[in-house]
mmCIF entry with sequence, helices, sheets and N, C-alpha, C, O atoms, coordinates in Angstrom:
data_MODEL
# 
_entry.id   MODEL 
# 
_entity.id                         1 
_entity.type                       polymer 
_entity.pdbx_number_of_molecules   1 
# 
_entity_poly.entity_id                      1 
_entity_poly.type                           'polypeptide(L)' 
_entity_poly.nstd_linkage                   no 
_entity_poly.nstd_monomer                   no 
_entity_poly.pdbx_seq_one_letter_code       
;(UNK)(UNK)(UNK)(UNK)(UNK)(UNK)(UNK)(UNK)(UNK)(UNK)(UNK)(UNK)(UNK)(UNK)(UNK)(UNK)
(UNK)(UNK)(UNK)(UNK)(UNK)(UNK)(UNK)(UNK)(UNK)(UNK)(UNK)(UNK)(UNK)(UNK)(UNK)(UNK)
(UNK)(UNK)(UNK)(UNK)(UNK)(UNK)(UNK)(UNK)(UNK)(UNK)(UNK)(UNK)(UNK)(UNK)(UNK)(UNK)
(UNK)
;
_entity_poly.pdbx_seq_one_letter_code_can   XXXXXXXXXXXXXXXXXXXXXXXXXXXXXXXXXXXXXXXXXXXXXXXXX 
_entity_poly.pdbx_strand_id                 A 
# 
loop_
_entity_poly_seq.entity_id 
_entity_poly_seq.num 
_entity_poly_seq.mon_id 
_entity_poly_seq.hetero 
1 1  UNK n 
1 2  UNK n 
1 3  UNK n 
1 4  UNK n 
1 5  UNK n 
1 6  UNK n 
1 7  UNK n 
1 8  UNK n 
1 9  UNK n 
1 10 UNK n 
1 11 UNK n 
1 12 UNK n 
1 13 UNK n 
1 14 UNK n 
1 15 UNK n 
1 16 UNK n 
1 17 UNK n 
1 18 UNK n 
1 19 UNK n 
1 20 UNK n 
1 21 UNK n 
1 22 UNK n 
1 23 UNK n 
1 24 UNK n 
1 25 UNK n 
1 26 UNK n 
1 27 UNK n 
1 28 UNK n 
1 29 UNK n 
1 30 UNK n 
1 31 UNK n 
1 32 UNK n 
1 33 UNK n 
1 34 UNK n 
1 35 UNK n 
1 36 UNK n 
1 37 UNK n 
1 38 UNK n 
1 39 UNK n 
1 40 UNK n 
1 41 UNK n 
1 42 UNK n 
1 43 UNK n 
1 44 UNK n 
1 45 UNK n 
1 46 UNK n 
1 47 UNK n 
1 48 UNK n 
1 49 UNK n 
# 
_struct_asym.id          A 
_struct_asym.entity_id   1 
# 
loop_
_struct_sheet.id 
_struct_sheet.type 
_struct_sheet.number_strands 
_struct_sheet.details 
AA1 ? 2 ? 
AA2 ? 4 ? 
# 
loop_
_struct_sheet_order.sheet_id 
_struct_sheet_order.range_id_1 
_struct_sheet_order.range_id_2 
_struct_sheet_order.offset 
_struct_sheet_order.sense 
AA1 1 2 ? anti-parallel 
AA2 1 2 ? anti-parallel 
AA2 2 3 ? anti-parallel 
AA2 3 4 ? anti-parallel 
# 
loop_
_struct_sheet_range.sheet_id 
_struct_sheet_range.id 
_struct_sheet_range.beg_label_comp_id 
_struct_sheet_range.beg_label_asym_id 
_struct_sheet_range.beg_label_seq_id 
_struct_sheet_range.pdbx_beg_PDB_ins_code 
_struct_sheet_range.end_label_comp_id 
_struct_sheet_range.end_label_asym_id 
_struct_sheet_range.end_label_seq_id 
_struct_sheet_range.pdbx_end_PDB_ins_code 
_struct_sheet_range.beg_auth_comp_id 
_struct_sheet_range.beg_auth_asym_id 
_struct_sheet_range.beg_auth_seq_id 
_struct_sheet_range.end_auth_comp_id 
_struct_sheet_range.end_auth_asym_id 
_struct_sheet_range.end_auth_seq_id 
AA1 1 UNK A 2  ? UNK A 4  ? UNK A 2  UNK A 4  
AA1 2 UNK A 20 ? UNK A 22 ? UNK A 20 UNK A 22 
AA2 1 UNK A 15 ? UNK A 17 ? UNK A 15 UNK A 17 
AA2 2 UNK A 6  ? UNK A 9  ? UNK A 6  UNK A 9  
AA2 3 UNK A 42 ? UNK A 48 ? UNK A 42 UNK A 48 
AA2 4 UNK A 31 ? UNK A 35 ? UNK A 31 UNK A 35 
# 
loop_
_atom_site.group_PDB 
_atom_site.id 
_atom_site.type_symbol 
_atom_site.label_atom_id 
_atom_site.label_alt_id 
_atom_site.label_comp_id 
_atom_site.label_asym_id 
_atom_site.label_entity_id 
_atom_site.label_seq_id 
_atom_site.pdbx_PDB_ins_code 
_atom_site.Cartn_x 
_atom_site.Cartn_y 
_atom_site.Cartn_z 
_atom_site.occupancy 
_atom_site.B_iso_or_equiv 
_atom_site.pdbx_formal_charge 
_atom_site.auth_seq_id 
_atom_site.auth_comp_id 
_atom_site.auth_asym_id 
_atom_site.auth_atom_id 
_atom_site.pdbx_PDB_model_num 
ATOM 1   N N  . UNK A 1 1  ? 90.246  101.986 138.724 1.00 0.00 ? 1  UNK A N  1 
ATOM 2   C CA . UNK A 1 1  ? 91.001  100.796 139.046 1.00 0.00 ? 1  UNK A CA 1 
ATOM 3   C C  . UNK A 1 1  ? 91.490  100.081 137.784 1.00 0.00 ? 1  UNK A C  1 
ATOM 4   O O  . UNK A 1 1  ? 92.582  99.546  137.592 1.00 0.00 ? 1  UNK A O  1 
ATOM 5   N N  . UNK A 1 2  ? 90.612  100.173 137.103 1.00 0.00 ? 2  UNK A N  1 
ATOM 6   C CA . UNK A 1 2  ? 91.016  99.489  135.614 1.00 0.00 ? 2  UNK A CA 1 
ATOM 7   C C  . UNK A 1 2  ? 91.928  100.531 134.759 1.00 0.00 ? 2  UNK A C  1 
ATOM 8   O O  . UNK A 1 2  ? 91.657  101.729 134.675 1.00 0.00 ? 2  UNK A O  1 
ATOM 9   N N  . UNK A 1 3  ? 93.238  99.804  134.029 1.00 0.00 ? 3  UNK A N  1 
ATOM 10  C CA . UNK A 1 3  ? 94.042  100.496 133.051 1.00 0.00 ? 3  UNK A CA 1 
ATOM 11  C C  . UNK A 1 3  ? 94.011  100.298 131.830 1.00 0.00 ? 3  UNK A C  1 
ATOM 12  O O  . UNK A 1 3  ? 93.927  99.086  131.631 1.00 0.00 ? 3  UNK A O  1 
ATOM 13  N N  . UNK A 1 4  ? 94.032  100.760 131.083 1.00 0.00 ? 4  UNK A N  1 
ATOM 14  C CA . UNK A 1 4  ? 93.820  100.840 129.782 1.00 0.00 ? 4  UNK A CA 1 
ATOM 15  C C  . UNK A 1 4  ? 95.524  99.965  128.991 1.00 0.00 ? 4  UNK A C  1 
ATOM 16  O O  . UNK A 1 4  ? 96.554  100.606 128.781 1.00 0.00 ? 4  UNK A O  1 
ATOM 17  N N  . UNK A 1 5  ? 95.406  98.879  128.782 1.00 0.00 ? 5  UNK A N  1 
ATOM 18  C CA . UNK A 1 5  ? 97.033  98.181  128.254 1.00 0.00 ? 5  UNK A CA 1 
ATOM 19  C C  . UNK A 1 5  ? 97.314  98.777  126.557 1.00 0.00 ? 5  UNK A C  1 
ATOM 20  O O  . UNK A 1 5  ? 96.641  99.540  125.865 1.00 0.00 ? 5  UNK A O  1 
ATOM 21  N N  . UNK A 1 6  ? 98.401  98.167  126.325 1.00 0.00 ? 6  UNK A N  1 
ATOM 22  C CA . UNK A 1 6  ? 98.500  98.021  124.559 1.00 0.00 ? 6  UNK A CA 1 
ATOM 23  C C  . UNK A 1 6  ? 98.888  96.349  124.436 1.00 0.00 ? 6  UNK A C  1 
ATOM 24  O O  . UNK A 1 6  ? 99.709  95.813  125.180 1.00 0.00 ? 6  UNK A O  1 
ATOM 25  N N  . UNK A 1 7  ? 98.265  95.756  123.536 1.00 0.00 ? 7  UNK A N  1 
ATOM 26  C CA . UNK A 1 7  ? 98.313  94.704  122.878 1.00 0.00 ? 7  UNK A CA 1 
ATOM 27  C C  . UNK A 1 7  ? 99.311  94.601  121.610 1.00 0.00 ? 7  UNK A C  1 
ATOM 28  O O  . UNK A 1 7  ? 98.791  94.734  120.503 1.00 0.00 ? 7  UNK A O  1 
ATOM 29  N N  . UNK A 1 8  ? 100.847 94.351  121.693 1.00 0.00 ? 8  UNK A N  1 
ATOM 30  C CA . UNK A 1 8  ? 101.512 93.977  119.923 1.00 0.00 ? 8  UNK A CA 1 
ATOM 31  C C  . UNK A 1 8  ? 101.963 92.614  120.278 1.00 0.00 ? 8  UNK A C  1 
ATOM 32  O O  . UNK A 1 8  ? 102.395 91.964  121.230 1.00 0.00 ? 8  UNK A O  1 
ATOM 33  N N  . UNK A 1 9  ? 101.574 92.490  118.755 1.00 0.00 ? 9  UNK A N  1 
ATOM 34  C CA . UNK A 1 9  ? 102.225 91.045  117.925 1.00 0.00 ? 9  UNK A CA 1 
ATOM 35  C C  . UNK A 1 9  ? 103.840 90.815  118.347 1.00 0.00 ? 9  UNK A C  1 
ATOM 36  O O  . UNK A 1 9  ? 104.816 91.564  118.376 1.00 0.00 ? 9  UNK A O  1 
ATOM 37  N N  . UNK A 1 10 ? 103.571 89.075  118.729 1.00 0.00 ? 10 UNK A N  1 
ATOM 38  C CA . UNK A 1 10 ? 104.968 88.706  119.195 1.00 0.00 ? 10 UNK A CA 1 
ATOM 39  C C  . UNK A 1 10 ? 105.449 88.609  117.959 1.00 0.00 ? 10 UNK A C  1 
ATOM 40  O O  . UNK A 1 10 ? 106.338 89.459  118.034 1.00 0.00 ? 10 UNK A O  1 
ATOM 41  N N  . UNK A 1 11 ? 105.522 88.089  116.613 1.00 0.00 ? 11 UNK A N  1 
ATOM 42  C CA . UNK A 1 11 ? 105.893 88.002  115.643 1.00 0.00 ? 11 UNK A CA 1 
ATOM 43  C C  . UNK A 1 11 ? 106.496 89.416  114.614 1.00 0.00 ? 11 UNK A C  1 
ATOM 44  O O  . UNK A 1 11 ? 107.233 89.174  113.658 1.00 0.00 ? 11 UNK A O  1 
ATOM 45  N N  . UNK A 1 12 ? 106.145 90.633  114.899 1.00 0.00 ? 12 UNK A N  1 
ATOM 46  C CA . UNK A 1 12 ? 106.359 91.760  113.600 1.00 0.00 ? 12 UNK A CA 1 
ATOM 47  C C  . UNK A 1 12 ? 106.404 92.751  115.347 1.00 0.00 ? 12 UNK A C  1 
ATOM 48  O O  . UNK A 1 12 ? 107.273 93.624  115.335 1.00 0.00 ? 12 UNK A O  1 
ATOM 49  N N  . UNK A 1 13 ? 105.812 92.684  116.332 1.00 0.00 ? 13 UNK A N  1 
ATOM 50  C CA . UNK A 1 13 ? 106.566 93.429  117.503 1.00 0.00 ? 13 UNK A CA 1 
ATOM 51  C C  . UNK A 1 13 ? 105.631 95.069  116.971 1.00 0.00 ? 13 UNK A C  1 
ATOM 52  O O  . UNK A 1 13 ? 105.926 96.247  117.173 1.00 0.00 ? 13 UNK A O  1 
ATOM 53  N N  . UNK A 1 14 ? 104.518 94.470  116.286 1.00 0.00 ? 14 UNK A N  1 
ATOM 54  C CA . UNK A 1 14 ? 103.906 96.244  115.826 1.00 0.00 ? 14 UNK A CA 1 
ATOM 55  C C  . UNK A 1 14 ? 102.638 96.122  116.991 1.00 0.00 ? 14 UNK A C  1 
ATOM 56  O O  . UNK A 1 14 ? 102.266 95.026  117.409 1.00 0.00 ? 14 UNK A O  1 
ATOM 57  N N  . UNK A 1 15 ? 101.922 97.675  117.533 1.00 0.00 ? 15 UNK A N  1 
ATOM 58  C CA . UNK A 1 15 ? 100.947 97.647  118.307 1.00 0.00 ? 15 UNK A CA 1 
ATOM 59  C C  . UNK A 1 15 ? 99.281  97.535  117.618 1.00 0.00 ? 15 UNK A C  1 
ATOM 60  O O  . UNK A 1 15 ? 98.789  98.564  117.153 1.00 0.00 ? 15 UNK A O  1 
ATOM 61  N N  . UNK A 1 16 ? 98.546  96.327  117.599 1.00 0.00 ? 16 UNK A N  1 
ATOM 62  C CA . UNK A 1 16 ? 97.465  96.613  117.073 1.00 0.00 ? 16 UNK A CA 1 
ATOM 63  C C  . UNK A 1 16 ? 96.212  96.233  117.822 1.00 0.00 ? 16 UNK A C  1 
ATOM 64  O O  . UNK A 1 16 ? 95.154  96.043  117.222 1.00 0.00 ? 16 UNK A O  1 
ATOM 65  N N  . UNK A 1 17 ? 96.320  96.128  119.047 1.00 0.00 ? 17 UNK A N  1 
ATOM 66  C CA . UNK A 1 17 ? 94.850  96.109  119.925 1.00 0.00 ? 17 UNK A CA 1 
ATOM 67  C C  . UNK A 1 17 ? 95.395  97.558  121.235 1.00 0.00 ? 17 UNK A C  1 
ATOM 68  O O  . UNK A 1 17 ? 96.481  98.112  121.408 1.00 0.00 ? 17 UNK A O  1 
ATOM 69  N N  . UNK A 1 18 ? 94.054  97.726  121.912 1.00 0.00 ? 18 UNK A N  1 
ATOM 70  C CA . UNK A 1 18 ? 94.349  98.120  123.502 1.00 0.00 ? 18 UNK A CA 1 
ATOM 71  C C  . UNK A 1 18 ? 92.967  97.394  124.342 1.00 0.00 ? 18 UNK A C  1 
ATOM 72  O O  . UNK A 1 18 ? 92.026  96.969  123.672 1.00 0.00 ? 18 UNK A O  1 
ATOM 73  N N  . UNK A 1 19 ? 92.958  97.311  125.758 1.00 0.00 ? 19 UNK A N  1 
ATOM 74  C CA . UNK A 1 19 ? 91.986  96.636  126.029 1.00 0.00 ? 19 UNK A CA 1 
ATOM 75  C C  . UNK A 1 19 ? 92.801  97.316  127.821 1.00 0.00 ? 19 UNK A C  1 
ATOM 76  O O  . UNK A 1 19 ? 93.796  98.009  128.038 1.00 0.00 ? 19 UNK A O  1 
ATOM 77  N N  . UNK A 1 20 ? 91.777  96.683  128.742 1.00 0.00 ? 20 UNK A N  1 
ATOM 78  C CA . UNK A 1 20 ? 91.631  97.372  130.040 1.00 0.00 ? 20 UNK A CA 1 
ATOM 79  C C  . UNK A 1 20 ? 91.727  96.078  130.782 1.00 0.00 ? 20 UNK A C  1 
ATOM 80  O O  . UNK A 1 20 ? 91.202  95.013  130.459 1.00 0.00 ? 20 UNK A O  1 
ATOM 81  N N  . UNK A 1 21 ? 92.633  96.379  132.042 1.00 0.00 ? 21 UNK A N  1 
ATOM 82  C CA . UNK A 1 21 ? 92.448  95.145  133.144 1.00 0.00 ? 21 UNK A CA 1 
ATOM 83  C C  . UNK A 1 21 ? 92.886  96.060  134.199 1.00 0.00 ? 21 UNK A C  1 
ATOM 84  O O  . UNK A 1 21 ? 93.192  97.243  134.345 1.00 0.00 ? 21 UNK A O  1 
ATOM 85  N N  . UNK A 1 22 ? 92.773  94.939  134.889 1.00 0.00 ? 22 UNK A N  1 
ATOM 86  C CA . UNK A 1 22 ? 92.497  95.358  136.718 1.00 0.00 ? 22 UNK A CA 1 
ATOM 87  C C  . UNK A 1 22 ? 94.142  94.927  137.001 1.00 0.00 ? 22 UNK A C  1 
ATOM 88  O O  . UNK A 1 22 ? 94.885  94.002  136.673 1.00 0.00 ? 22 UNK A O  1 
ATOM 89  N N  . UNK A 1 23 ? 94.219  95.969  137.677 1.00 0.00 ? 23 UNK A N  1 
ATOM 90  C CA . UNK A 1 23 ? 95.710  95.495  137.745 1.00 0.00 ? 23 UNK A CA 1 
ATOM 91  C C  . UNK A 1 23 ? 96.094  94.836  139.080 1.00 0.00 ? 23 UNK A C  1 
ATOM 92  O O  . UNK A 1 23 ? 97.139  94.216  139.280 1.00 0.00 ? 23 UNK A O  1 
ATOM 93  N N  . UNK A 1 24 ? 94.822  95.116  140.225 1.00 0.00 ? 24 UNK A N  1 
ATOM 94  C CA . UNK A 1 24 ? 94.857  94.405  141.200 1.00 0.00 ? 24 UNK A CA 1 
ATOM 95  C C  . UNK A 1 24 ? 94.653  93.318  141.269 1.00 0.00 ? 24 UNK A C  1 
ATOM 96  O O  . UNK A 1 24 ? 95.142  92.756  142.249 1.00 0.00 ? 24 UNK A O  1 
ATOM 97  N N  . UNK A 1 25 ? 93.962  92.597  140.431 1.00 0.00 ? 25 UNK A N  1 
ATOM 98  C CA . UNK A 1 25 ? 93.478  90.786  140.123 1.00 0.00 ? 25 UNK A CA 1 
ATOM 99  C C  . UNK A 1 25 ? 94.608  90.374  139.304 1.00 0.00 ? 25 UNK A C  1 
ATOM 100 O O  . UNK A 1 25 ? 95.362  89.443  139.586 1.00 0.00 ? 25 UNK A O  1 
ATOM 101 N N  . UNK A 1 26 ? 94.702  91.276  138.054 1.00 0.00 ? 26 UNK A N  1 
ATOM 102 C CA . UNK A 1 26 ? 95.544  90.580  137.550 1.00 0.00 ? 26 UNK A CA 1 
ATOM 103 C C  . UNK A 1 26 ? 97.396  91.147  137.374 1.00 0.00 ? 26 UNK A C  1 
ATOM 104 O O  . UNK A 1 26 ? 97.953  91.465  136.323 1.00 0.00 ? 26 UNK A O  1 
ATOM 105 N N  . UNK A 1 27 ? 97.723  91.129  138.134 1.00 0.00 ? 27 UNK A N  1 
ATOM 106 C CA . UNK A 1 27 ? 99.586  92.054  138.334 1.00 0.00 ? 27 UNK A CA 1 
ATOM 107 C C  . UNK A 1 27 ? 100.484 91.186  137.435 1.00 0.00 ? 27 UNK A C  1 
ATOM 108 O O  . UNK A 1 27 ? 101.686 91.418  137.566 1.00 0.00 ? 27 UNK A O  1 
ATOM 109 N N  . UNK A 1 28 ? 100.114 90.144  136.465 1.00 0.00 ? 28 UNK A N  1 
ATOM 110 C CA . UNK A 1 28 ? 101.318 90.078  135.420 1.00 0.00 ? 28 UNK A CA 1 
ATOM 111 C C  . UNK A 1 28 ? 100.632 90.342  133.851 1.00 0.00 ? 28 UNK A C  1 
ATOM 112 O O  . UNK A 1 28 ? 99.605  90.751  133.309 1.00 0.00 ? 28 UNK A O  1 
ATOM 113 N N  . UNK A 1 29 ? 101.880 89.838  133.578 1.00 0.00 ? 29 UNK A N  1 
ATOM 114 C CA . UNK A 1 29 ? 101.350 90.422  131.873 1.00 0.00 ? 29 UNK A CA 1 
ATOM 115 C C  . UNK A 1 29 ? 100.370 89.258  131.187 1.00 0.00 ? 29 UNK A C  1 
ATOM 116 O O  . UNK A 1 29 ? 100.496 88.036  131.273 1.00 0.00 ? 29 UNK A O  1 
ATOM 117 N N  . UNK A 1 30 ? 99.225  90.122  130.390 1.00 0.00 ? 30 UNK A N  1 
ATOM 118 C CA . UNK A 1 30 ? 98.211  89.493  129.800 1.00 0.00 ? 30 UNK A CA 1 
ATOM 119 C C  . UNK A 1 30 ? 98.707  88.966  128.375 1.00 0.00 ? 30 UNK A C  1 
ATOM 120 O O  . UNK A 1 30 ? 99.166  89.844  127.644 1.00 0.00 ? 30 UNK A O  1 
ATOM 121 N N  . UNK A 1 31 ? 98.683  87.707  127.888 1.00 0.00 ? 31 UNK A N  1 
ATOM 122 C CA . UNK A 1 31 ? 98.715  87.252  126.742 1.00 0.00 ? 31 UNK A CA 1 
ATOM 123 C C  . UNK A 1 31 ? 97.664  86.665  125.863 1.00 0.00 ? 31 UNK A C  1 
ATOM 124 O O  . UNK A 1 31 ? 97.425  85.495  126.160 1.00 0.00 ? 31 UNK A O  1 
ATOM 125 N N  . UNK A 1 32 ? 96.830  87.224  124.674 1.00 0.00 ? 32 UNK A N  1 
ATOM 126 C CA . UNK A 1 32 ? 95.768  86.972  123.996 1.00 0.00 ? 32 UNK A CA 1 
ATOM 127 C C  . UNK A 1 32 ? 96.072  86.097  122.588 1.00 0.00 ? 32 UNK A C  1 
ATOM 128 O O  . UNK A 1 32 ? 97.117  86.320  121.975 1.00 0.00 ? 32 UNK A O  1 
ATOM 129 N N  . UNK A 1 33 ? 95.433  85.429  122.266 1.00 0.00 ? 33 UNK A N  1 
ATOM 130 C CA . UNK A 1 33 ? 95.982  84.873  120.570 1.00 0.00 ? 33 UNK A CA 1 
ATOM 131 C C  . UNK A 1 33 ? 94.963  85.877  119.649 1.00 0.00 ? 33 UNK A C  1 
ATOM 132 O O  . UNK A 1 33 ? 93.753  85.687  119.771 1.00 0.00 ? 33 UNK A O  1 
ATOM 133 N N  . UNK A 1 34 ? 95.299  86.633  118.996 1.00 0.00 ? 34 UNK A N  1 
ATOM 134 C CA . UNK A 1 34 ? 94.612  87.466  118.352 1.00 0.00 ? 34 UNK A CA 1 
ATOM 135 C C  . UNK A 1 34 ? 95.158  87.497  116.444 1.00 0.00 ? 34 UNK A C  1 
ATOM 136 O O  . UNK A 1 34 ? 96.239  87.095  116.013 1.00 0.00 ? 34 UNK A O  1 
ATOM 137 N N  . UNK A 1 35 ? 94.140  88.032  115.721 1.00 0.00 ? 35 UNK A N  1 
ATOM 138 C CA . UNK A 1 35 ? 94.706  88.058  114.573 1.00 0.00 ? 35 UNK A CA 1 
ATOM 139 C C  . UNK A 1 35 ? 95.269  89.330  114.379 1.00 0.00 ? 35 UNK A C  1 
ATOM 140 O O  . UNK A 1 35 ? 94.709  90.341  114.801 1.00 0.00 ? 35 UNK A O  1 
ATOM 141 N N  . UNK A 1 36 ? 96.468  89.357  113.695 1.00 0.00 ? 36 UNK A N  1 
ATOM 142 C CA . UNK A 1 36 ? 97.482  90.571  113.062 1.00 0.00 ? 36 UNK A CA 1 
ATOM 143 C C  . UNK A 1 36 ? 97.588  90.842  111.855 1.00 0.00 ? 36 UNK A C  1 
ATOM 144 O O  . UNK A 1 36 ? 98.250  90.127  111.103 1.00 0.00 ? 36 UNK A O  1 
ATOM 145 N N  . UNK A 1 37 ? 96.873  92.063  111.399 1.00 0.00 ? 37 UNK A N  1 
ATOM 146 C CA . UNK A 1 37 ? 96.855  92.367  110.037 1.00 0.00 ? 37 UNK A CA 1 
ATOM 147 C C  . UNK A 1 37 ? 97.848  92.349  108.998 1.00 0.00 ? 37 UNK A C  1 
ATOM 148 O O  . UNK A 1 37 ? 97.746  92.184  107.782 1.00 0.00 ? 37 UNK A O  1 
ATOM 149 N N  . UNK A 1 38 ? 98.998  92.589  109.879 1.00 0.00 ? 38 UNK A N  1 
ATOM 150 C CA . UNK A 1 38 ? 100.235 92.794  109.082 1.00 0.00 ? 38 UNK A CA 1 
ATOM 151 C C  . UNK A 1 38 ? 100.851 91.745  109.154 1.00 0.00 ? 38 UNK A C  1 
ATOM 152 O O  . UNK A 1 38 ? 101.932 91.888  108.583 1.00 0.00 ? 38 UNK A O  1 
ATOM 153 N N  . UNK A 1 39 ? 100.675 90.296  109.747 1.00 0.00 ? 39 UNK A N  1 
ATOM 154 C CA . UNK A 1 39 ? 101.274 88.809  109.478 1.00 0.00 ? 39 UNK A CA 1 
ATOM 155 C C  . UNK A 1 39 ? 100.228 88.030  108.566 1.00 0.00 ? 39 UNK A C  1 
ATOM 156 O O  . UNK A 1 39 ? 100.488 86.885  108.197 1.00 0.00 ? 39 UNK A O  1 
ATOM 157 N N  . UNK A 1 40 ? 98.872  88.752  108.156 1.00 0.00 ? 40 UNK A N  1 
ATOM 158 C CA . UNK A 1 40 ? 98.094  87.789  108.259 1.00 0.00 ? 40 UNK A CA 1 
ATOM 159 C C  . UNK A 1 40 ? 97.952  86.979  108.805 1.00 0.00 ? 40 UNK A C  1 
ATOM 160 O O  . UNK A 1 40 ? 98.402  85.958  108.285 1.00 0.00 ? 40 UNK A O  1 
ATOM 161 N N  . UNK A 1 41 ? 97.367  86.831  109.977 1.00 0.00 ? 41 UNK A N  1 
ATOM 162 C CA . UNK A 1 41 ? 97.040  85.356  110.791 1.00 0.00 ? 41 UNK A CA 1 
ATOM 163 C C  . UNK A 1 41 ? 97.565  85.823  112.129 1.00 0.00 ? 41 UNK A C  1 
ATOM 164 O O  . UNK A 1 41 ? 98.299  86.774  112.397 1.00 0.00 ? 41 UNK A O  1 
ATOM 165 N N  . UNK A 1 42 ? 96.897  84.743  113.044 1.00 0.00 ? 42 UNK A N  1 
ATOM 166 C CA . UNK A 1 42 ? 96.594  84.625  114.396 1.00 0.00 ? 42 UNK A CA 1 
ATOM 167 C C  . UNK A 1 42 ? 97.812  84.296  114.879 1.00 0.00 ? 42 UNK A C  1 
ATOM 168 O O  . UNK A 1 42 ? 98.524  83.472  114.305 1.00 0.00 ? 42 UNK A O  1 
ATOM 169 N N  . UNK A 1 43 ? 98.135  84.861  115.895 1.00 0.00 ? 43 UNK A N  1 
ATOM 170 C CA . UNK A 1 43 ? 99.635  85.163  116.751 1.00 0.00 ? 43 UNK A CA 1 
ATOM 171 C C  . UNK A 1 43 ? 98.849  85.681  117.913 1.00 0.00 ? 43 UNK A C  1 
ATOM 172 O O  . UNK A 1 43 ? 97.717  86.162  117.966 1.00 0.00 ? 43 UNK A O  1 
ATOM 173 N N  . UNK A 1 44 ? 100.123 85.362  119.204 1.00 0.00 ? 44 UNK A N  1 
ATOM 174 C CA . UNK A 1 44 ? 100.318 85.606  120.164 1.00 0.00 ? 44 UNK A CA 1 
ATOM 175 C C  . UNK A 1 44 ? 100.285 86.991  120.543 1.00 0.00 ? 44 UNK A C  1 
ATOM 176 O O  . UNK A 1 44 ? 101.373 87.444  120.187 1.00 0.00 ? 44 UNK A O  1 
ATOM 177 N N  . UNK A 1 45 ? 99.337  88.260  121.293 1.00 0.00 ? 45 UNK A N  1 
ATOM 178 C CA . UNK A 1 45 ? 99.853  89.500  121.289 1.00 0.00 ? 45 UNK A CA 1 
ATOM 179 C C  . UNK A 1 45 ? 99.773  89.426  123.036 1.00 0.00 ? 45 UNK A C  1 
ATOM 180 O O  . UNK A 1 45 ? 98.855  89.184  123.819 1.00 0.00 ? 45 UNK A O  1 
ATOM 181 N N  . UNK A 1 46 ? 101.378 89.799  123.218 1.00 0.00 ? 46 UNK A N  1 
ATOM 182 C CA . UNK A 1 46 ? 101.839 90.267  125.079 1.00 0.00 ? 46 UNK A CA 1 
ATOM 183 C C  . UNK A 1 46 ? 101.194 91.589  124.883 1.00 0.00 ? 46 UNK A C  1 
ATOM 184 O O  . UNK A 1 46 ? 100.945 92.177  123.830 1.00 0.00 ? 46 UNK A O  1 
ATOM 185 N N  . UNK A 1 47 ? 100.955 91.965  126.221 1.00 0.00 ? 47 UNK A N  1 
ATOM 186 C CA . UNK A 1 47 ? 100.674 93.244  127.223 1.00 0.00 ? 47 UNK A CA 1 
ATOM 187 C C  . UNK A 1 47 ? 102.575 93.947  126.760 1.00 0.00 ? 47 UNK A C  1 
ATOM 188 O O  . UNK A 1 47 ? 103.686 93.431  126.877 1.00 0.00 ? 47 UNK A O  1 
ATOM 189 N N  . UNK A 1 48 ? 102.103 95.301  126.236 1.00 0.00 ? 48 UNK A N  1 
ATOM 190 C CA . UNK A 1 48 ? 102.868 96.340  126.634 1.00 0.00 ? 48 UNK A CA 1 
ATOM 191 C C  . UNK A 1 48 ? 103.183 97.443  127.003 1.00 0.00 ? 48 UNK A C  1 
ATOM 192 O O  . UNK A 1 48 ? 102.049 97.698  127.408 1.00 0.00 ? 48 UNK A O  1 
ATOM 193 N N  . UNK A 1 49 ? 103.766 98.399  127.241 1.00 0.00 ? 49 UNK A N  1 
ATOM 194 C CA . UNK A 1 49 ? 103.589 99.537  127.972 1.00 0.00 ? 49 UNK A CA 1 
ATOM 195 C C  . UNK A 1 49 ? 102.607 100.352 127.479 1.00 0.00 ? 49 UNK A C  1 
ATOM 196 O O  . UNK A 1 49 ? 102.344 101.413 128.045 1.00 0.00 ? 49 UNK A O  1 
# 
């Protein structure tokens, strides 16, 4: 039941997490504040394909 997502930076648009959700609880896109190696510093990363 659970899918495996990709996590990239709204800022540089590169992929640097993955993480798993339920796609039945949750059916829109997940947004995390996470840190990005390649901005240095904490940004916004959307759910992508």
């Amino acid at each position: 039941m659970r899918d495996i997502i990709t996590l990239a930076c709204t800022e540089c648009k590169r992929k640097n997490y993955t993480t798993t959700k339920n796609k039945k609880n949750t059916p829109d896109k997940l947004q995390f504040n996470k840190y990005c190696k390649f901005c240095r510093c904490h940004t916004p990363h959307k759910e992508t394909k």
